[in-house]
C-alpha positions as CSV (number, residue, x, y, z in Angstrom):
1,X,59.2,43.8,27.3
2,X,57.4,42.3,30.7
3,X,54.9,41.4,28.7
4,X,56.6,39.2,26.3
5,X,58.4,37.6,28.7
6,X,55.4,36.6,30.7
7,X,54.1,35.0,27.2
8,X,57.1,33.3,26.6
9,X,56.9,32.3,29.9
10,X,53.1,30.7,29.8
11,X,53.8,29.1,26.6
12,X,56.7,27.1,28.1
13,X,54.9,25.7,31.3
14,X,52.0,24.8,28.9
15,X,53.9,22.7,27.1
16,X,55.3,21.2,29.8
17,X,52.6,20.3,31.7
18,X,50.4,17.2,29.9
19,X,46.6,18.0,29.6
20,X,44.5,16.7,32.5
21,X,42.8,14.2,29.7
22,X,46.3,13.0,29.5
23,X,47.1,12.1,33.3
24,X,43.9,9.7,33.6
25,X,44.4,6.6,33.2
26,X,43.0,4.4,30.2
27,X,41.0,1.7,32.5
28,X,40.1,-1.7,30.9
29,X,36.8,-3.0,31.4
30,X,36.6,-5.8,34.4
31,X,35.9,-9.8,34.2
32,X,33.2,-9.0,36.7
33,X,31.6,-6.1,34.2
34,X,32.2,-7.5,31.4
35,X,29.4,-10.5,32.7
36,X,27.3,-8.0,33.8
37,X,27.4,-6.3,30.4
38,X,26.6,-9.4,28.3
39,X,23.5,-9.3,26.6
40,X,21.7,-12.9,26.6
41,X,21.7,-14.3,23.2
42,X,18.3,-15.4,23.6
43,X,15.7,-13.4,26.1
44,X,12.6,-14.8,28.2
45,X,10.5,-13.0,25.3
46,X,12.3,-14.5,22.6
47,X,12.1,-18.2,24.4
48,X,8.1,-17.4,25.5
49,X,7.3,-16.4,21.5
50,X,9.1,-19.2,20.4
51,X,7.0,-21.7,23.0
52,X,3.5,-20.0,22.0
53,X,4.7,-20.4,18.4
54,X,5.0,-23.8,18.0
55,X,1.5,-23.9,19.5
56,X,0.1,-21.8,17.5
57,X,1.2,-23.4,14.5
58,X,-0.2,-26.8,15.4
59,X,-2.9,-25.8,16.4
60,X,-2.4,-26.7,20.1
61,X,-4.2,-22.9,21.1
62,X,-6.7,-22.6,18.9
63,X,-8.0,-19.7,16.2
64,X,-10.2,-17.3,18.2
65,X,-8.7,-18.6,21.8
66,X,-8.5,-16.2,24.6
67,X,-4.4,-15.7,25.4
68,X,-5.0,-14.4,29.2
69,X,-1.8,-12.5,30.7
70,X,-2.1,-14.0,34.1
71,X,-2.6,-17.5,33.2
72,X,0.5,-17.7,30.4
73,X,2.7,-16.2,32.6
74,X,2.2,-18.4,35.7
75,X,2.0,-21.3,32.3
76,X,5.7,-20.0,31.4
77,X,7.0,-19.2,34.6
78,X,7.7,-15.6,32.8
79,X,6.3,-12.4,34.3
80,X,4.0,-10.1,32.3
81,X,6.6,-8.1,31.0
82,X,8.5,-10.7,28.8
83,X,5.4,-11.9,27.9
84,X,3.8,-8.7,26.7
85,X,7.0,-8.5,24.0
86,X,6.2,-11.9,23.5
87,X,2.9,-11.4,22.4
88,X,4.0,-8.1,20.6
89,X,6.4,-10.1,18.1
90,X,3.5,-12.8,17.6
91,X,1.3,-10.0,16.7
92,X,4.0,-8.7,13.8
93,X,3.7,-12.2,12.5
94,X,0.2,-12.2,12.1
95,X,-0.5,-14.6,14.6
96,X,-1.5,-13.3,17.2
97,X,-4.3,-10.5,17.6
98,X,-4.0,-7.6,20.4
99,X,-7.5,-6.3,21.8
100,X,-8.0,-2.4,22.9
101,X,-8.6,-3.5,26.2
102,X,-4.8,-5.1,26.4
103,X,-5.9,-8.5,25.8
104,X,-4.8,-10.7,23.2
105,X,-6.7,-14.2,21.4
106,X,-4.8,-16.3,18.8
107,X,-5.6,-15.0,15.2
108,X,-7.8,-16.6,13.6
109,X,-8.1,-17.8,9.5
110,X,-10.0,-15.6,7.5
111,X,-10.4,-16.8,4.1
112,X,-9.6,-13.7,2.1
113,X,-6.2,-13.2,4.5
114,X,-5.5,-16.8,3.8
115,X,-6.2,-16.2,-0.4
116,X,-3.9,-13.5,0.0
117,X,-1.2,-15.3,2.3
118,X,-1.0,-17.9,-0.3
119,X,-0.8,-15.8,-3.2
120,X,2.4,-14.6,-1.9
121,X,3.8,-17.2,-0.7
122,X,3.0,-19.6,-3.8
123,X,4.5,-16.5,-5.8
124,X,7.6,-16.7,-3.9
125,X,8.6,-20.4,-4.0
126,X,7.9,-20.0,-7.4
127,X,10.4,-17.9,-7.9
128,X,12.6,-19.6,-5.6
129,X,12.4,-23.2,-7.4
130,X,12.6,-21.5,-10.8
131,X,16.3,-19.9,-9.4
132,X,16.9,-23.4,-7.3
133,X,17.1,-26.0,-10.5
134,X,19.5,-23.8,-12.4
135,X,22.1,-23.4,-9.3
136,X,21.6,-26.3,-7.1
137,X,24.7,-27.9,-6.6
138,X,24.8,-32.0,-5.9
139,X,24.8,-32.0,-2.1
140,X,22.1,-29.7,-2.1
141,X,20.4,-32.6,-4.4
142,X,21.2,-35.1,-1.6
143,X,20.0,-33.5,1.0
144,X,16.2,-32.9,-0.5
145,X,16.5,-37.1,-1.3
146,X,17.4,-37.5,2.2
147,X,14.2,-34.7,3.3
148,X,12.1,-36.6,0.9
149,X,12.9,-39.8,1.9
150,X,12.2,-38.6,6.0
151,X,9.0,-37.1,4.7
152,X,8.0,-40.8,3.2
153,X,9.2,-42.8,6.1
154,X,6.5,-40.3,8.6
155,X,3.8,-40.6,6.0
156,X,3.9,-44.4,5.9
157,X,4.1,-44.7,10.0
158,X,1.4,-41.6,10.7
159,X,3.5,-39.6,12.2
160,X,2.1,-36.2,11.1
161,X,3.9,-33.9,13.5
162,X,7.1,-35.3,12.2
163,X,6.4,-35.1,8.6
164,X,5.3,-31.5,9.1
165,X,8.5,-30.4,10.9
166,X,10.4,-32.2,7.6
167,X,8.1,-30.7,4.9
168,X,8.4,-27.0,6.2
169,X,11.8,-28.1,6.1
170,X,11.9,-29.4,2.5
171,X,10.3,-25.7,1.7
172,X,12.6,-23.9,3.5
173,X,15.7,-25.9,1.5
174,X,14.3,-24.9,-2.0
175,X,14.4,-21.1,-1.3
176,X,17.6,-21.5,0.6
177,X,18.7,-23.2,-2.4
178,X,17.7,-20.3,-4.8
179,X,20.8,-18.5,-3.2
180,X,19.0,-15.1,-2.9
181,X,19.0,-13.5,0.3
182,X,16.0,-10.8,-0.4
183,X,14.1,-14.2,-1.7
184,X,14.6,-16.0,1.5
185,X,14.2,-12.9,4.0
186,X,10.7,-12.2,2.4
187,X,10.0,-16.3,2.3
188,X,10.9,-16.3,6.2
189,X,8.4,-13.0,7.4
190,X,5.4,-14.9,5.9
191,X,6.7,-18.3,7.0
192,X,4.8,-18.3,10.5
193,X,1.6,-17.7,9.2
194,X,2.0,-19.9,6.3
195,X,2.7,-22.9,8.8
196,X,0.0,-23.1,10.4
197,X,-2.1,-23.3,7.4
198,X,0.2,-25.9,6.3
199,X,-0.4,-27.9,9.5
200,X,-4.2,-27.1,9.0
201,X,-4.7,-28.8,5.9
202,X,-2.9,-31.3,6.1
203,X,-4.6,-32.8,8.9
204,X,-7.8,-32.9,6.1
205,X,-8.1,-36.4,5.1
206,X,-6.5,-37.4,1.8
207,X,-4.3,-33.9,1.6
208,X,-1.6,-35.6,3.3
209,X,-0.9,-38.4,0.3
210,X,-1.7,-36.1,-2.0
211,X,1.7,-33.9,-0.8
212,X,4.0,-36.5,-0.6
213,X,3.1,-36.7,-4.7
214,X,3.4,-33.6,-5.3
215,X,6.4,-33.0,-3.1
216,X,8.0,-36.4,-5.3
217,X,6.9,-34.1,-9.1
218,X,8.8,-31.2,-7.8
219,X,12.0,-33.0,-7.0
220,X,12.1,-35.0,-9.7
221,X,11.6,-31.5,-12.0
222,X,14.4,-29.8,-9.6
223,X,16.7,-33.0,-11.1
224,X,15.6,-32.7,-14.6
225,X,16.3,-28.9,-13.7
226,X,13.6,-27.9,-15.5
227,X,12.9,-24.5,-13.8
228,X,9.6,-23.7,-15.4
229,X,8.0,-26.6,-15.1
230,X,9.8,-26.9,-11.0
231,X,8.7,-23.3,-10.3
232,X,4.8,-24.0,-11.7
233,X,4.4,-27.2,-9.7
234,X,5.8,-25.5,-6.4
235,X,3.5,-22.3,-7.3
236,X,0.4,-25.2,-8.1
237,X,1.3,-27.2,-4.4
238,X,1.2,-23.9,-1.9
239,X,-1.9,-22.6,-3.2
240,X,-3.2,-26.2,-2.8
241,X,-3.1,-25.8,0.5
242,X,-4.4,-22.4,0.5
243,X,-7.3,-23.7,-1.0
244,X,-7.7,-26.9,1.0
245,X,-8.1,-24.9,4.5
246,X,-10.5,-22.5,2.8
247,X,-12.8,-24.8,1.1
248,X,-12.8,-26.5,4.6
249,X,-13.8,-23.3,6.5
250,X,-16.4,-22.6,3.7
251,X,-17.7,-25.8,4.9
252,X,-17.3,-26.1,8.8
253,X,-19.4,-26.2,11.3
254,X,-17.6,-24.2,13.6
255,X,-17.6,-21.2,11.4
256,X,-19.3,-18.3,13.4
257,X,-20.1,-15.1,11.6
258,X,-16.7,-13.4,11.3
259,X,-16.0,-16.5,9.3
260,X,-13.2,-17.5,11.5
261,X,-12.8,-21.3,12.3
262,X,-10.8,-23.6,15.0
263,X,-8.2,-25.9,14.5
264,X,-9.4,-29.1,15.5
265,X,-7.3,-30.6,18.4
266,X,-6.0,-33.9,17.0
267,X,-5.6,-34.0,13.3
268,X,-7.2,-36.9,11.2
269,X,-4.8,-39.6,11.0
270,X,-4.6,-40.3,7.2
271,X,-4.9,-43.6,6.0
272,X,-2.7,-43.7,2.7
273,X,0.1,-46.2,2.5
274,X,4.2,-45.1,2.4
275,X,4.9,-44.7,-1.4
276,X,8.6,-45.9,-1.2
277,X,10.2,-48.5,1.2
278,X,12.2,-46.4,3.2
279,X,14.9,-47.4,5.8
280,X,14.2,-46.2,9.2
């Protein structure tokens, strides 16, 4: 009889009494930790890679050039950590090569990497032009006339650096236009390496008015939306350019035994005429 009454008793206060995890309070994070907490949207890594990118692509730091650890970072006011993740994710994008003995050098062009680079990527805007010309929509027609008629304006004043930022731009637009997000993702992983081809080759004399005619077939196709014929002469104009910057390593000086050739410094200012009078 104790007994029960001692239960009875110990079941009662237990219900009365709230569980400990019930007395602390629920505390909101602060204004002060919730600054400390934010993660950048953009780290010193992300900003370095994106710096040593761009001169990568044109060329600016040569194929084969030493990228010392000590001399970038004082360069990008970075220390060596950042940049060492830098150079990690330029390494992943093939361009970029890390030695055993922690150093890096800038990739350089290998003709079978660059037969295969263009394989795939000539393969994928293929694919992408066949899709764009059956579900482009009219503003995505007006904005490649307005990308086309950029791309014409730079070709007619020189301006090489400026056409290339609108003609990756102009490639970029036709798989974005094929509205197929496995398409694009793949099209963006190679799209690094591809660049700097790009900006290779068309600083060979007479490759540069040579694209501005192809790059006027494949709109006009795109308009006529004739996919086949879109998707061949987008296949036909990447390996072009594959081509163009292996025939000219085939035949340059600087080739050294690896086969591996610089970038020249200043591309060769081509000396076609604009193919359309085009406002400014």
């Amino acid at each position: 009889m104790t007994e029960a009454k001692t239960d009875a008793k110990t079941e009662a206060k237990t219900k009365a009494e709230p569980t400990r995890r019930s007395k602390e309070p629920k505390r909101a994070i602060t204004a002060p930790q919730r600054r400390r907490l934010r993660v950048p949207r953009v780290g010193l890594h992300e900003q370095a890679a994106a710096r040593l990118r761009t001169m990568i692509v044109r060329g600016e730091l040569a194929p084969g050039q030493s990228l010392g650890e000590a001399d970038l970072s004082d360069a990008l006011g970075i220390s060596r950590t950042p940049l060492r993740e830098a150079l990690k994710q330029l390494a992943n994008e093939g361009l970029v090569e890390l030695r055993l003995n922690h150093s890096a050098v800038v990739a350089p062009f290998r003709r079978a990497e660059l037969t295969e680079l263009f394989e795939a990527v000539s393969g994928i805007e293929r694919c992408a032009a066949e899709l764009a010309a059956l579900r482009m929509e009219d503003a995505d027609f007006e904005r490649l006339d307005a990308l086309q008629d950029k791309i014409e304006w730079h070709h007619g004043r020189g301006e090489l650096r400026d056409y290339f930022q609108t003609n990756q731009q102009i490639h970029s637009a036709i798989v974005g236009f094929a509205r197929n997000a496995v398409l694009k993702a793949t099209h963006e992983a190679l799209l690094a390496r591809a660049e700097r081809a790009r900006f290779f080759a068309l600083s060979v004399l007479g490759r540069w008015d040579e694209s501005v005619r192809e790059h006027q077939d494949i709109l006009a196709a795109l308009r006529r939306r004739d996919a086949a014929r879109a998707g061949e002469m987008l296949a036909h104009h990447v390996r072009r350019t594959g081509e163009i910057v292996a025939e000219t390593l085939d035949g340059n000086a600087l080739n050294n035994e690896a086969g591996d050739a610089a970038v020249p410094d200043t591309p060769a200012k081509p000396r076609g005429r604009k193919t359309r009078n085009v406002a400014s």
